[in-house]
Every structure is written in C-alpha cells, then in structure tokens.
C-alpha positions in Angstrom: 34.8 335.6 -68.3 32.4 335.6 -71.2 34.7 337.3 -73.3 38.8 337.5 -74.9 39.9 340.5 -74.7 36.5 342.6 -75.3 35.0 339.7 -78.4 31.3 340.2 -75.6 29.6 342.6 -74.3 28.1 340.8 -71.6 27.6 343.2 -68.7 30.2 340.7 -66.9 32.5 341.3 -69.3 31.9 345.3 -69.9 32.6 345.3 -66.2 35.8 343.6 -66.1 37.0 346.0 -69.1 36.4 348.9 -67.1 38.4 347.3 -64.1 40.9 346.8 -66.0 41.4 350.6 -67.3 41.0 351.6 -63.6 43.7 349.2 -62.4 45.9 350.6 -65.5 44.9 354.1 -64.5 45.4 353.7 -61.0 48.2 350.6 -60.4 50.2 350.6 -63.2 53.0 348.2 -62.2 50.2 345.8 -62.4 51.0 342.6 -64.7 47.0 342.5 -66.0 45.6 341.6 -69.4 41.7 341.9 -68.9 38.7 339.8 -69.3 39.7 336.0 -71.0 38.0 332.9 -71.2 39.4 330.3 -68.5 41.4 327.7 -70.5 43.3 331.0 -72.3 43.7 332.5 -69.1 45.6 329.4 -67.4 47.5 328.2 -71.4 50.5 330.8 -71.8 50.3 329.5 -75.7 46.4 329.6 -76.2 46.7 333.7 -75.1 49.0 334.4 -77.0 47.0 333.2 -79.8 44.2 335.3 -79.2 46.3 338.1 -77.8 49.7 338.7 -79.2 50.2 341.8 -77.7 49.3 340.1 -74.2 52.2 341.4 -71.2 51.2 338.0 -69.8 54.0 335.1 -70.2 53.6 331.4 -69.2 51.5 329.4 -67.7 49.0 330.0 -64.6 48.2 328.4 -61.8 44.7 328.8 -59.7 45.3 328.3 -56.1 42.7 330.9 -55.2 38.7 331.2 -54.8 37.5 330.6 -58.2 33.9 330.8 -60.0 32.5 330.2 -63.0 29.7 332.1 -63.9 26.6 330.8 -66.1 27.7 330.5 -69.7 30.9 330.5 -68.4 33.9 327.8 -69.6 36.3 326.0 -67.5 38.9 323.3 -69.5 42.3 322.6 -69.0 43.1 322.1 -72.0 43.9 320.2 -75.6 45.2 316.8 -74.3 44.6 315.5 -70.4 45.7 318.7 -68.2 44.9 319.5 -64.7 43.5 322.7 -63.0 44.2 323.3 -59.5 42.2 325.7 -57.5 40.7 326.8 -54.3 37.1 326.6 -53.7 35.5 326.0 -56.9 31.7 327.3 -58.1 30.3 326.4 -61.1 27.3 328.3 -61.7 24.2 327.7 -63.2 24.8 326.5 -66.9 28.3 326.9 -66.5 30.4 324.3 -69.0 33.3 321.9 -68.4 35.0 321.0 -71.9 36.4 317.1 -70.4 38.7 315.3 -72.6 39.6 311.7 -72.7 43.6 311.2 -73.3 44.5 307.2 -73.0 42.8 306.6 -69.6 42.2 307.7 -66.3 45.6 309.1 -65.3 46.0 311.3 -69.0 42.0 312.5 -68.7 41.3 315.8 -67.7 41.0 316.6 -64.0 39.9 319.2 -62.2 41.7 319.5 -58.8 40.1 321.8 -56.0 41.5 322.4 -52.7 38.2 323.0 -50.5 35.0 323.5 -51.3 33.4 322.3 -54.8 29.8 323.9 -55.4 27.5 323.5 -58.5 24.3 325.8 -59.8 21.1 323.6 -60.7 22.5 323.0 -63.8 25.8 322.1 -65.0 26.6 321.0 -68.6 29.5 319.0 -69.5 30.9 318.8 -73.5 32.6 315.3 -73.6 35.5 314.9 -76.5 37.4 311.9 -76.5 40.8 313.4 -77.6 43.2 310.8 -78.6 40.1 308.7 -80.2 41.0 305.8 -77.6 38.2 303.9 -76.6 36.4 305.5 -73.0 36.6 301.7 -71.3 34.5 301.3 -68.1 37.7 302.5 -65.5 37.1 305.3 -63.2 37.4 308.8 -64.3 37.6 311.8 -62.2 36.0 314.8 -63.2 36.6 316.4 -59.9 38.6 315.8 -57.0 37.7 317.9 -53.8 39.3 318.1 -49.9 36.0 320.3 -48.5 32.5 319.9 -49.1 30.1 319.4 -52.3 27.2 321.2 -53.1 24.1 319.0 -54.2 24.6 317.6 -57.7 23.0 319.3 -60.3 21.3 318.0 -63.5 23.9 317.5 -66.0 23.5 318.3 -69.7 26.3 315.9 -71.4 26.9 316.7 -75.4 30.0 315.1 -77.4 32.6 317.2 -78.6 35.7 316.5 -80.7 36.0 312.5 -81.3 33.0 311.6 -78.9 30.4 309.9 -80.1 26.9 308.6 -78.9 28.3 305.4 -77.5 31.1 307.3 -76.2 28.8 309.9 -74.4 26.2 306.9 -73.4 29.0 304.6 -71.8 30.0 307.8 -69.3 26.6 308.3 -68.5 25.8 304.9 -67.6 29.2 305.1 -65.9 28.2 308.5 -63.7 23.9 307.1 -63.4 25.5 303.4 -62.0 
C-alpha cells in the first residue's frame, strides 16, 4: 500500500480505507487492520510501532498472489529476513529495500513460489546492514519456481551503510 494506517491519500490507498470500513461494516469477525506498507504488514513489531492500537498480533506470512504497485515497497526487513510468496509482481517503479547481513545466507531474500514479473522499471535501495564488506559471492535477490517476466531497467541507490563502492561492486556483480 502506499500508506500506514491512512499517512496517503493516494487513490490506492483511499480505496483500501474504504474496504476496510465495508468489511468492518459488513464482516465483523474479520481480523483486518487496513492499508500498511509491506515490510509493517509482514513484522508483528514494526506494526505495532506505527499502530498500537493494531488487533493484528505476530508475524505474517505471504503464500498468496502478491503485487506491488508503482511506488510501492517490499523489504523483509532490518537484518537478512526472507519473504515467501506466491506469484510476485513488481510494478513499474516499485522498490525493494535489500540488505547485506554477513553474506549470502544472512542477506535478504525474496522467495516466490511461481511466477516472478517486473514493470519496465524496478528500483532497488542497497544498505549494507552489518557494515561487512559485499565480497564478490552470489547473492540472491530473488528465487523463483515459475516463470520471469523480462528484466527491467534497474535504478540501484545506497541506503543505510552502502556506499559507492559497495553499490558499484553489485552492479558489476548483476552487469557480469
């Protein structure tokens, strides 16, 4: 979503607000909290944060159809975390937040059972999280069991702990 808990008025995110008070209207026994960024709608302790009035508890997992919209963000989290999910869009300008842990195995990952599509345009924030070196080893970004979409032109910036020689040693690792 473009928005926590009605911070936008995107039309997006006006739309999911009034979804949310005809689901509370009409399906009360409903456990729904309304429109939040991905990484605080999968960490239980990130909503909670933003929301402390949220009925949500814990964790959640995404084993179902998911897309991110333009704009939108998708990160798993501070530190290396997984996100699991079904077929994944990302579309047009849509943003992965990637962070480096120690290596390959602690790094971010994004895990998508079937199909992974991407808009023209995809851009990609790079932090290097435990400030360990990004050594030229294989990083997955995504892993995928269906098909993938043509690759679209990335837009790579550093975020927390990256810097240019961080952000131009994973682009030579991705152009090579």
């Amino acid at each position: 979503s473009h928005s926590n808990f009605g911070s936008s008025d995107h039309p997006s995110a006006v739309k999911m607000r009034r979804t949310l008070a005809l689901l509370r209207e009409q399906a009360p026994w409903l456990e729904v909290d309304g429109e939040m960024h991905g990484d605080v709608a999968l960490d239980g302790k990130a909503r909670a944060a933003v929301m402390p009035n949220t009925t949500l508890a814990g964790d959640a997992t995404l084993n179902r159809v998911v897309n991110v919209a333009g704009g939108g963000i998708l990160a798993p989290g501070n530190s290396g975390g997984t996100i699991a999910t079904g077929n994944l869009t990302l579309g047009n300008g849509a943003w992965y937040y990637w962070e480096h842990d120690t290596g390959p195995a602690t790094s971010d990952l994004i895990a998508v059972t079937g199909d992974l599509t991407f808009g023209t345009t995809f851009n990609l924030e790079l932090s290097n999280y435990a400030g360990v070196p990004l050594v030229y080893q294989e990083y997955d970004l995504f892993t995928y069991t269906g098909s993938l979409s043509a690759l679209p032109t990335w837009n790579i910036t550093a975020g927390k702990g990256a810097n240019v020689e961080f952000i131009r040693r994973f682009q030579a690792d991705y152009e090579g």
